[in-house]
NUNU-731231 format. One record per residue (C-alpha): x, y, z; residue number from 0; residue in one letter. Coordinates in Angstrom, 1 decimal, padded with zeros to 4 digits. Example, Ala and Ser with C-alpha at 12.3 -4.5 7.8 and 13.67 -1.06 7.14 Angstrom:
BEGIN
     c1     c2     c3 pos code
  012.3 -004.5  007.8   0    A
  013.7 -001.1  007.1   1    S
//
This chain:
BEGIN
     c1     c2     c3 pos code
  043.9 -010.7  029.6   0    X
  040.3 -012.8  029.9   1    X
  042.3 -016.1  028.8   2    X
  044.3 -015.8  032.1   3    X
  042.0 -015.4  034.4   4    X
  040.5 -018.3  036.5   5    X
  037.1 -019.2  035.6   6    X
  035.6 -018.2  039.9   7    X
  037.6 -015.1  038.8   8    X
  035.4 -014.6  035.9   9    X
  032.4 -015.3  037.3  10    X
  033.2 -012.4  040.1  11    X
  031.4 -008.8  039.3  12    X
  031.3 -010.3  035.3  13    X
  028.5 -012.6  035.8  14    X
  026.1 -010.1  033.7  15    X
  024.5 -006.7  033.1  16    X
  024.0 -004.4  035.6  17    X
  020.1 -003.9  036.4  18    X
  018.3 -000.6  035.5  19    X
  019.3  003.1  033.7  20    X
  022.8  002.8  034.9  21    X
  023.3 -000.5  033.0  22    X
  023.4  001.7  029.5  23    X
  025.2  004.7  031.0  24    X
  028.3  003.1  032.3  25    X
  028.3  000.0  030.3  26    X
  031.4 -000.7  028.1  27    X
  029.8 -004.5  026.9  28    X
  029.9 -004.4  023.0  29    X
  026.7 -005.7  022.9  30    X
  025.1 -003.2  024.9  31    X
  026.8 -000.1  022.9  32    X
  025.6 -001.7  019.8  33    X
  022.2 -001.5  021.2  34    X
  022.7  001.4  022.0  35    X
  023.9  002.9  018.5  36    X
  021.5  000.9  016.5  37    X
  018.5  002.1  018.7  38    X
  019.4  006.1  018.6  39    X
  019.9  005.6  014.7  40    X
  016.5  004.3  014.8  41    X
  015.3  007.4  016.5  42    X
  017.2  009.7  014.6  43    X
  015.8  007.8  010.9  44    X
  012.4  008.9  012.5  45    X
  013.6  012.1  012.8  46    X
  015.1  012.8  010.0  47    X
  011.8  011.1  008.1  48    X
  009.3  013.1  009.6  49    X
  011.5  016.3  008.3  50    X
  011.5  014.4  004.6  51    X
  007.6  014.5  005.3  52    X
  007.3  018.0  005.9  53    X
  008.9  018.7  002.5  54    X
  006.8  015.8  000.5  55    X
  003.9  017.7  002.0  56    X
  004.9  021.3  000.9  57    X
  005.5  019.6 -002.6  58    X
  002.4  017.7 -002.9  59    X
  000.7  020.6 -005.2  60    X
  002.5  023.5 -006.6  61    X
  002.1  026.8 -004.5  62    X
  002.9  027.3 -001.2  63    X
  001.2  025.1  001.1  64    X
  002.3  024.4  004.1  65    X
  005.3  025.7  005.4  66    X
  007.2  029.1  004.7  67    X
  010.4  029.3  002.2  68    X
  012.6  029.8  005.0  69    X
  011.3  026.8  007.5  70    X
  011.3  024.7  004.2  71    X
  014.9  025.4  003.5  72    X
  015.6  024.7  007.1  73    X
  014.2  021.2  006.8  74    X
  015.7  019.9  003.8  75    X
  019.5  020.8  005.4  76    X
  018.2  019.2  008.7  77    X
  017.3  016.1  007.2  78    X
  019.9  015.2  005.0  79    X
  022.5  016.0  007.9  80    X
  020.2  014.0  010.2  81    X
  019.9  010.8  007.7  82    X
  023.5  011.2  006.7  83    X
  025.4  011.3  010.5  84    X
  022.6  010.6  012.6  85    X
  020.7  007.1  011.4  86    X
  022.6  005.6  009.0  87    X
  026.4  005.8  010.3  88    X
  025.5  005.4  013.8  89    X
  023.6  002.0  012.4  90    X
  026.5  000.7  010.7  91    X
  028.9  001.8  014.0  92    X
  026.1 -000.2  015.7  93    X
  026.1 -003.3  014.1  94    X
  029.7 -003.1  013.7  95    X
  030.0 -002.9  017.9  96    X
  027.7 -006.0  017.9  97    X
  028.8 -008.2  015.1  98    X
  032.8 -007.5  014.4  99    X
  033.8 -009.6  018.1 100    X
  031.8 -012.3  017.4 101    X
  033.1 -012.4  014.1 102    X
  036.3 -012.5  014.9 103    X
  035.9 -014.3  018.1 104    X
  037.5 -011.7  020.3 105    X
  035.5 -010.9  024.0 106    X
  034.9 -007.3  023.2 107    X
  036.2 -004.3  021.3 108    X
  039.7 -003.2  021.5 109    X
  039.4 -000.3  023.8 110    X
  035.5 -000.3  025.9 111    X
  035.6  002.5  027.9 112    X
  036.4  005.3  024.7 113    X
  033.5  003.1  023.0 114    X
  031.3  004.0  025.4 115    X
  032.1  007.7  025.2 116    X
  032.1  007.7  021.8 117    X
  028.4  006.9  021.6 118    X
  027.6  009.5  024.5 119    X
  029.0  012.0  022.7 120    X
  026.0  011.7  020.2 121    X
  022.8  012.6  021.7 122    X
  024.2  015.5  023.1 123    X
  025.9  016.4  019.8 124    X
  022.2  015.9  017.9 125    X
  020.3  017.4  020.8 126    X
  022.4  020.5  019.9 127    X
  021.5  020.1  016.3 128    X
  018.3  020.4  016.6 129    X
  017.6  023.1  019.4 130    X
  019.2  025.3  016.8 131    X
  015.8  024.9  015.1 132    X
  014.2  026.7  018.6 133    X
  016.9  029.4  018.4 134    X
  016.4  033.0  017.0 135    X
  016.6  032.9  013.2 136    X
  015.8  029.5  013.0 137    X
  018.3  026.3  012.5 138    X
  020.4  026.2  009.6 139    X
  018.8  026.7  006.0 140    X
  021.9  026.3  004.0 141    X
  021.6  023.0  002.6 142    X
  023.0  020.4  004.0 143    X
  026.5  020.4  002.1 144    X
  026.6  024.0  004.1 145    X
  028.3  025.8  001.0 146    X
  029.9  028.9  002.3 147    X
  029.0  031.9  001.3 148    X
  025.3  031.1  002.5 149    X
  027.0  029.1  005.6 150    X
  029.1  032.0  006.6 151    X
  027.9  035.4  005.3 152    X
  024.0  034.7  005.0 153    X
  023.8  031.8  007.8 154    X
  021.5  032.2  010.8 155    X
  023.0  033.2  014.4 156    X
  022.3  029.3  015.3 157    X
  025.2  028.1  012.4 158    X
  027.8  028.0  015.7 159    X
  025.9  025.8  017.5 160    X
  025.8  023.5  014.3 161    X
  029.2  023.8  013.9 162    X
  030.4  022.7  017.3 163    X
  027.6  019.8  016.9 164    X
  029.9  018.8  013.6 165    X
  032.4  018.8  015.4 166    X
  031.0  016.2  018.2 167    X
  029.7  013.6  015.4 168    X
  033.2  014.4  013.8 169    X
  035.3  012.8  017.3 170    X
  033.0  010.1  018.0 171    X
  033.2  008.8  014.5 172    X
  037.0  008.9  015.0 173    X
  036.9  007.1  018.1 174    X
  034.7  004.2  016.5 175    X
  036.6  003.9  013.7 176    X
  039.9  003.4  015.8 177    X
  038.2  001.1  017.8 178    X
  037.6 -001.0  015.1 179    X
  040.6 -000.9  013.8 180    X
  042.6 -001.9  017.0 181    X
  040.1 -004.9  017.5 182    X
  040.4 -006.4  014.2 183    X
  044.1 -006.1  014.1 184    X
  045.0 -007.5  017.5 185    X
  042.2 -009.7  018.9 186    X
  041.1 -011.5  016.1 187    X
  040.8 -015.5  017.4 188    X
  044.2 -017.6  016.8 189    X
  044.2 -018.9  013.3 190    X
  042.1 -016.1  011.8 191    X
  044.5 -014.9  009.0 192    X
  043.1 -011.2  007.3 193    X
  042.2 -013.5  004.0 194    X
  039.8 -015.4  006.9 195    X
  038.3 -012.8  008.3 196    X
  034.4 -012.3  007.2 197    X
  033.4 -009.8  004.6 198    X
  031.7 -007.6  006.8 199    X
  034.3 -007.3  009.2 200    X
  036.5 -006.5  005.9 201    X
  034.4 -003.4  004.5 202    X
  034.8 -002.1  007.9 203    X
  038.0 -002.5  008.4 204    X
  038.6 -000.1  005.5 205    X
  035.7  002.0  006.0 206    X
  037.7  002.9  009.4 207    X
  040.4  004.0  007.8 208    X
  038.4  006.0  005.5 209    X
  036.8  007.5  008.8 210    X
  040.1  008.4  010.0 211    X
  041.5  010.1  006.7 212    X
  038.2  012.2  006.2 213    X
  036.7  013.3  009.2 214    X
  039.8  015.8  010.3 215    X
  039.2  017.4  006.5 216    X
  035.7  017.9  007.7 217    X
  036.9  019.6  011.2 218    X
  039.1  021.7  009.2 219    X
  036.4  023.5  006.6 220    X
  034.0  023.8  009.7 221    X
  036.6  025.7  011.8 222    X
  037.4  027.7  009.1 223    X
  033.9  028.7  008.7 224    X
  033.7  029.4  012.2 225    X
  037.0  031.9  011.8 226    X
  035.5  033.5  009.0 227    X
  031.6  034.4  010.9 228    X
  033.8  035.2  013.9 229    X
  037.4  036.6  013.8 230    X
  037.4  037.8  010.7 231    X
  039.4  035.8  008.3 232    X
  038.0  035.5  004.7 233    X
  039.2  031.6  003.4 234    X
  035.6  031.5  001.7 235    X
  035.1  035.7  001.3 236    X
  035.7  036.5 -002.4 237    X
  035.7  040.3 -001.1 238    X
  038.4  039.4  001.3 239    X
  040.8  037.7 -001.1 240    X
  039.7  034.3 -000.1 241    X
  037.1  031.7 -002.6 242    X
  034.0  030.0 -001.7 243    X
  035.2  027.3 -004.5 244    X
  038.2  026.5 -002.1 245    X
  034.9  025.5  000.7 246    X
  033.5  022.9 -002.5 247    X
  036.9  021.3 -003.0 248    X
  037.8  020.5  001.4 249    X
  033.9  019.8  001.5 250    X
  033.9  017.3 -001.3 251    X
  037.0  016.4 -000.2 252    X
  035.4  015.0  003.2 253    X
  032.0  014.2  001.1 254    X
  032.9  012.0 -001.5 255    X
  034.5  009.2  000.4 256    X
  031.4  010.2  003.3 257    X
  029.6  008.6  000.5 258    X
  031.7  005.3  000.1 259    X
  031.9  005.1  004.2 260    X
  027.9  004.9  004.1 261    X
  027.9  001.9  001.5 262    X
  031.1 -000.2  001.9 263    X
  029.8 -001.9  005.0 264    X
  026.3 -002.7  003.4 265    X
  028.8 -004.4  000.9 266    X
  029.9 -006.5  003.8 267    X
  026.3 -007.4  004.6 268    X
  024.8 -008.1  001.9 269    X
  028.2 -010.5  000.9 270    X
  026.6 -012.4  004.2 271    X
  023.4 -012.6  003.1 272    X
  023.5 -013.6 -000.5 273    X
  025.4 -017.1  000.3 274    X
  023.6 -017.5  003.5 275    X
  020.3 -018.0  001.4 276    X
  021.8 -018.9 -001.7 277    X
  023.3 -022.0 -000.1 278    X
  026.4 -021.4 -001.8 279    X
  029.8 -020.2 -000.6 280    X
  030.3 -016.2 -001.6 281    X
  031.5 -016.3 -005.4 282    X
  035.0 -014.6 -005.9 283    X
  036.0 -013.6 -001.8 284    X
  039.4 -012.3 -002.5 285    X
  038.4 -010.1 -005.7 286    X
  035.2 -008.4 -003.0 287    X
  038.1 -007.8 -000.2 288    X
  040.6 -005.9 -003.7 289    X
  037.7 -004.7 -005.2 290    X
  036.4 -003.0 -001.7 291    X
  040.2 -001.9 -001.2 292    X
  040.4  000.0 -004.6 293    X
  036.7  001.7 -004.1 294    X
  038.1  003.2 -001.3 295    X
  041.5  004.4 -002.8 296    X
  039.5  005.3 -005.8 297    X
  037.0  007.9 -003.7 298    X
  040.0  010.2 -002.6 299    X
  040.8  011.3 -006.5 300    X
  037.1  012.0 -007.2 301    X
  035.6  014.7 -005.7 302    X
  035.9  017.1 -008.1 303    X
  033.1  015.6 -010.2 304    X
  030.5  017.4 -007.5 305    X
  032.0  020.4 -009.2 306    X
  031.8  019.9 -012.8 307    X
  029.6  023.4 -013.2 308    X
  032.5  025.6 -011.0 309    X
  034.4  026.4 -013.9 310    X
  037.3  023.7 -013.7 311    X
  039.9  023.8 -016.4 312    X
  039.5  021.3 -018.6 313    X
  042.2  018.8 -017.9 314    X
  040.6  018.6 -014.4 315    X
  037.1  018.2 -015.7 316    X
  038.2  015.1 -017.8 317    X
  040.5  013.8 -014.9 318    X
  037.8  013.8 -012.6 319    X
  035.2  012.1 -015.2 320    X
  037.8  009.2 -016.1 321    X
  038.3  008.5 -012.6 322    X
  034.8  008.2 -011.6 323    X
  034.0  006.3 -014.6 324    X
  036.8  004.2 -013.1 325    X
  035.5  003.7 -009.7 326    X
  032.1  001.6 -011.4 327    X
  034.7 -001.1 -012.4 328    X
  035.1 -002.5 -008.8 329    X
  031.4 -001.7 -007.8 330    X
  030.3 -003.8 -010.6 331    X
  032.7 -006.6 -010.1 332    X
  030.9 -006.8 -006.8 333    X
  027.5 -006.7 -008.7 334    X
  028.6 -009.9 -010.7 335    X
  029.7 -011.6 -007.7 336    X
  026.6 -011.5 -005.7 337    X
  024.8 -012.4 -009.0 338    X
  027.5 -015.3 -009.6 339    X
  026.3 -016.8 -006.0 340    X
  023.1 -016.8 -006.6 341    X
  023.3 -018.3 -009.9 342    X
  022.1 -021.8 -009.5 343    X
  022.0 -021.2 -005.6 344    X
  019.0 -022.9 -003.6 345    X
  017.5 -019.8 -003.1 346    X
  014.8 -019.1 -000.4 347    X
  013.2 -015.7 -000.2 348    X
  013.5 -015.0  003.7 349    X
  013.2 -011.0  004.7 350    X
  016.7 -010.5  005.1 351    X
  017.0 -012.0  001.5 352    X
  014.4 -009.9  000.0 353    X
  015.8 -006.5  001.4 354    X
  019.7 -007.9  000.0 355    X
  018.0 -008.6 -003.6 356    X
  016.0 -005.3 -003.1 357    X
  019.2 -003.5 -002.1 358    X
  021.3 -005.5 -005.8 359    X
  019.0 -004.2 -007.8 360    X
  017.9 -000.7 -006.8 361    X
  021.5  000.0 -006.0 362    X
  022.7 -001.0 -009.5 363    X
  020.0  001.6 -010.5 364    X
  021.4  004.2 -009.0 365    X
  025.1  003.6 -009.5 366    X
  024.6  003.8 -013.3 367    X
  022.4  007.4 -012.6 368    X
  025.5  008.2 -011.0 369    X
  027.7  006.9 -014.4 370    X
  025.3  009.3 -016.4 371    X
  026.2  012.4 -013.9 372    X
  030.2  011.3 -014.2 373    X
  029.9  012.8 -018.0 374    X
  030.9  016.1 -017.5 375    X
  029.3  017.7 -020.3 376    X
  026.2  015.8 -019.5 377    X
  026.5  016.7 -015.9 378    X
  026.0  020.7 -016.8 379    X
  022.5  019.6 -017.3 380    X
  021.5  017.5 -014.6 381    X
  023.8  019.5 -011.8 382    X
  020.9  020.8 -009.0 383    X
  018.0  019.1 -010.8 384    X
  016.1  016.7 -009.1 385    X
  018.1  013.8 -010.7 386    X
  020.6  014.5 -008.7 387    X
  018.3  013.9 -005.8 388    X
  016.9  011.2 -007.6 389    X
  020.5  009.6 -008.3 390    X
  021.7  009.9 -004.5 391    X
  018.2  008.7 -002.7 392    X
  019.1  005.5 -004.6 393    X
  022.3  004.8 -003.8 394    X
  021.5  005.9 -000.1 395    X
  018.0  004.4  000.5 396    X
  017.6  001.1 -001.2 397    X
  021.6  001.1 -000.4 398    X
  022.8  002.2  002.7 399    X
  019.2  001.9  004.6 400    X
  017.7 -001.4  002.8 401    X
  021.3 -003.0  003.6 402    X
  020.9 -002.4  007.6 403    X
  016.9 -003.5  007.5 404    X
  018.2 -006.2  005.9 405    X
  021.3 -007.5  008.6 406    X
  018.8 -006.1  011.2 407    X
  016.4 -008.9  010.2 408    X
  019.6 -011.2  009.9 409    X
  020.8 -010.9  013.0 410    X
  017.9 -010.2  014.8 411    X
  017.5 -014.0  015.9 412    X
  021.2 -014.0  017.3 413    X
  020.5 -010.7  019.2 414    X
  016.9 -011.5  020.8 415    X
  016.7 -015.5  020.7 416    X
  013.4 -015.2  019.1 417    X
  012.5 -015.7  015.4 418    X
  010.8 -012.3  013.7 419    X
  007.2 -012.3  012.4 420    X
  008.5 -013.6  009.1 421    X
  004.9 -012.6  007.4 422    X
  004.9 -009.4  008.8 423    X
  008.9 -009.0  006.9 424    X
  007.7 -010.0  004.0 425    X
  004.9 -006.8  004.0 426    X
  007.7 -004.6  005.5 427    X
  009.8 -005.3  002.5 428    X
  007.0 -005.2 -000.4 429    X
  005.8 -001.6  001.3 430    X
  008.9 -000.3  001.6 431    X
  010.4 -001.3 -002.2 432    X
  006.8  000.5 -003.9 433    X
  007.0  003.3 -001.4 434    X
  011.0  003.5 -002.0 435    X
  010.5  003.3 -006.3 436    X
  007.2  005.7 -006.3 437    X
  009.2  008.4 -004.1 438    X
  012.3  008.4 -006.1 439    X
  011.6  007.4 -009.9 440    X
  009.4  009.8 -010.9 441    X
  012.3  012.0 -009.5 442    X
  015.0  011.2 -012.6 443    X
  012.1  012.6 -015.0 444    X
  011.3  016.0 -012.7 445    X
  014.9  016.3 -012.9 446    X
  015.2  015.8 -016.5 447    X
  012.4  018.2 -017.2 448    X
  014.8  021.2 -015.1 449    X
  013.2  020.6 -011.8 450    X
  015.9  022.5 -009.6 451    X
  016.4  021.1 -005.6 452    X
  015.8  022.5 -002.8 453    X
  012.9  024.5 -003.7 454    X
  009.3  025.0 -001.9 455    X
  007.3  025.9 -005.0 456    X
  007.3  025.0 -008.7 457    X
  005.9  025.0 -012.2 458    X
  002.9  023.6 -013.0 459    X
  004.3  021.0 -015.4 460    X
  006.0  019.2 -012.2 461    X
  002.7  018.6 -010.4 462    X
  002.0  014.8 -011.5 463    X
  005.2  013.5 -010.4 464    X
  005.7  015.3 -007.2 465    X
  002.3  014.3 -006.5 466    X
  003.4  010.6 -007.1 467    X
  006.6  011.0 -005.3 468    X
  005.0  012.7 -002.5 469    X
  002.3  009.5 -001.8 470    X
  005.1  006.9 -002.3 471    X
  007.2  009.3  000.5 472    X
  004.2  008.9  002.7 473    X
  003.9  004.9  002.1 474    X
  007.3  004.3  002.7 475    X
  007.8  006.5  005.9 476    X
  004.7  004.8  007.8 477    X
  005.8  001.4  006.3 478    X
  009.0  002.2  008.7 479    X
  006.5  001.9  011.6 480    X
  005.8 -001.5  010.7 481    X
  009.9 -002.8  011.3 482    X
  009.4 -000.9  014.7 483    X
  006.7 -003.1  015.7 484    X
  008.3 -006.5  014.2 485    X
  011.4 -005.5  016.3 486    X
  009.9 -004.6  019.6 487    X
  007.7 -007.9  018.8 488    X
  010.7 -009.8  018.1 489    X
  012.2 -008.5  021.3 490    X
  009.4 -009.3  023.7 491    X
  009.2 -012.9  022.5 492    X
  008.2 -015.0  019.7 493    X
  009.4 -018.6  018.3 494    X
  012.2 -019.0  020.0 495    X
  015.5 -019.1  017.7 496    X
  018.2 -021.7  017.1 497    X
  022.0 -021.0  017.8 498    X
  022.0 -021.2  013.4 499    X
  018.7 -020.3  012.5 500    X
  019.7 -019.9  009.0 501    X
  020.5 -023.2  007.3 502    X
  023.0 -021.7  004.7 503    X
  024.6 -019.3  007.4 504    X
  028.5 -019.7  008.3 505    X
  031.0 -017.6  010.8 506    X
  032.0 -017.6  014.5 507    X
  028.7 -015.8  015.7 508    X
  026.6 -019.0  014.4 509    X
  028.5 -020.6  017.0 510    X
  027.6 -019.1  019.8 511    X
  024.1 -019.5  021.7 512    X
  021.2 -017.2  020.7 513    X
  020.3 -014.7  022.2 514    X
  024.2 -014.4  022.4 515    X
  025.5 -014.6  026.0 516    X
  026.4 -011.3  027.6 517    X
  030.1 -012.4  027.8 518    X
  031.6 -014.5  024.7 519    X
  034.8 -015.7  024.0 520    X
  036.4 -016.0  027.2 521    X
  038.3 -018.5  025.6 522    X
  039.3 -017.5  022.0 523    X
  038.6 -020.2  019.5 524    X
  040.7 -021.6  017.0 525    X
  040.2 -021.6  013.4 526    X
  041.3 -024.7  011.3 527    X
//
């Protein structure tokens, strides 16, 4: 519709933003709602750190310190449900909103108006989360996988109010992911073929339709939660004829490709970032876009392997181990082809290429922890130790949360028009890999040892290592404060950036000016 419009037609009422508050209330610019999105994750990573604080505190020394059993319950559910839908999906919806038009060259996302509802919908979805912590009872203190019995029989009055907030994240995650799924299929620019189309736009592409398949599962197990505290049905009531295993299998069910839909789109940065300061074109495209294709098939026949200490039969015990044994195929073929660009690249070590080799590395760490808990037999040991905790804090910190620092500092340029402190990056990152190693290794020995989760006190022979992990939880938390004030810096002014300010970087948003204009693309470009 913008290509047929004059350009004094354009320029009437579309000249720019609105001034003031109402600008971000009613604005449907992708820009802006990726602003929006990447600024409330922010908030909510705060959040949910400060919570990860309170427990590294009450674990410091063994006895109880701090906080009481109950509270300390309640914050270890609140911050993994606040990490997992609250800072790091919301980031990736945000730089998606941002970055997928100017990638493909189209003027906006597909459908404006339901994208700017769909990021409304989240404070008041959060807010609702965490009032439960004011209400009578306290907030929830079931963990933050919400296994029913305690969910349902033993919950706190306040589990309601988390489930209709569930349910909230649940439809604006649909939302996005349609979005992005009706602007990459119909506005990408003329010439733009799907084998074209950047790798980032790529993982999220799929990760969409993984959004779409999943979430509805999730609505499902919540309501029928609901209908067992409140009408008196008994799906997860062993005493009613009903079985709290069937809750594990529709949780997991949602869960395990949760877990693929918080990494595939750090794939797609990171498969930016790597040639960009390699100086080499991305080794092996067409195997990444297969071998992201199959992860995601792949994380619909695994969930099971959560489970391994429910008392499967054994056919399903070994089904479920061969298949996630399967699924490291494809994650390591992506391994070898960000290792294959850089081989005999001209690397530079920038921020946003530090946090990528960071995020290689400590990723590849964690994904063969998670080959050791595939091992069924081997699993009975480490299920609800601290490895576990261990194993998934790897894949989801120097993953998930290293891979958006790292596009943050990428695209920050593009965004602002002003370089970042690069000196001040450089410390972020160094802070933030000791603090990230010091939390979490000593974790895979706890765990090891028969440290279980999700507990306030423990034996003496834990003491050392939680005292480690609990400094290095401290160093990287306040080392978060740091990228605040880098980005607000960045924000405010600075060396002012070039439309490419990366020498090695390629794709349609390198084309455009920096800061990027608040309309692009009025006229779709063509690719050759």
């Amino acid at each position: 519709m913008m290509n047929d419009m004059t350009q004094p037609e354009l320029m009437h009422g579309h000249h720019g933003p609105a001034r003031g508050i109402t600008r971000w209330i009613y604005t449907t610019n992708h820009k802006d709602i990726g602003t929006l999105y990447l600024w409330f994750s922010f908030a909510m990573f705060l959040i949910g750190g400060c919570m990860a604080l309170v427990i590294r505190s009450e674990l410091f020394q063994p006895g109880l310190q701090l906080v009481q059993p109950e509270f300390f319950n309640q914050m270890t559910t609140m911050h993994g449900l606040i990490m997992v839908f609250g800072a790091v999906m919301p980031a990736f919806v945000g730089l998606a909103n941002w970055m997928i038009p100017l990638m493909v060259g189209a003027p906006d996302m597909a459908l404006p108006r339901m994208n700017n509802l769909s990021f409304w919908i989240l404070p008041f979805a959060f807010a609702m989360l965490l009032s439960t912590l004011l209400m009578e009872g306290g907030g929830p203190n079931f963990g933050w996988t919400f296994y029913a019995p305690l969910s349902t029989t033993y919950a706190p009055p306040s589990v309601t109010f988390f489930i209709f907030s569930v349910h909230m994240m649940g439809i604006s995650s649909i939302m996005g992911a349609i979005n992005v799924i009706a602007t990459i299929l119909n506005m990408r620019a003329p010439g733009m073929t799907m084998m074209k189309m950047p790798l980032f736009v790529w993982t999220w592409l799929i990760t969409a339709f993984l959004l779409i398949a999943v979430m509805p599962v999730l609505a499902g197990v919540i309501t029928m939660m609901l209908m067992d505290i409140h009408f008196g049905t008994s799906f997860f009531d062993a005493g009613g004829g009903g079985d709290p295993v069937l809750f594990q299998h529709l949780f997991w069910f949602f869960g395990h490709p949760e877990v693929y839909i918080m990494i595939l789109p750090a794939f797609g940065i990171i498969s930016h970032i790597v040639p960009t300061f390699s100086r080499k074109r991305l080794f092996g495209y067409a195997s990444m876009v297969y071998a992201t294709a199959s992860i995601a098939l792949l994380s619909f026949v695994v969930w099971a392997h959560h489970m391994f200490t429910v008392g499967l039969p054994l056919a399903g015990e070994l089904f479920f181990m061969y298949s996630t044994m399967l699924i490291a195929v494809p994650t390591g073929v992506k391994v070898f082809n960000w290792i294959s660009t850089m081989f005999r690249g001209a690397i530079s070590f920038e921020t946003p290429m530090l946090f990528a080799i960071g995020f290689i590395v400590l990723f590849t760490i964690g994904g063969f922890s998670g080959l050791m808990l595939a091992i069924s037999p081997a699993d009975f040991q480490y299920h609800d130790t601290y490895f576990v905790v261990a194993h998934f804090h790897y894949v989801l910190v120097p993953g998930a949360v290293f891979s958006i620092i790292a596009g943050a500092y990428y695209w920050l340029p593009k965004w602002t028009g002003h370089m970042y402190d690069e000196r001040l990056g450089q410390w972020h990152f160094w802070l933030s890999m000791v603090g990230v190693n010091l939390t979490f290794f000593p974790m895979h020995f706890i765990g090891l040892a028969g440290m279980p989760r999700r507990i306030p006190d423990y034996a003496l022979q834990f003491a050392d290592f939680n005292m480690i992990a609990s400094i290095g939880g401290f160093l990287f938390g306040f080392s978060q404060l740091l990228f605040l004030y880098i980005v607000i810096k960045c924000v405010k002014g600075g060396q002012k950036a070039e439309d490419k300010p990366w020498e090695g970087a390629e794709g349609l948003e390198w084309q455009v000016a920096s800061p990027a204009p608040y309309h692009t693309f009025a006229q779709p470009p063509r690719i050759d």
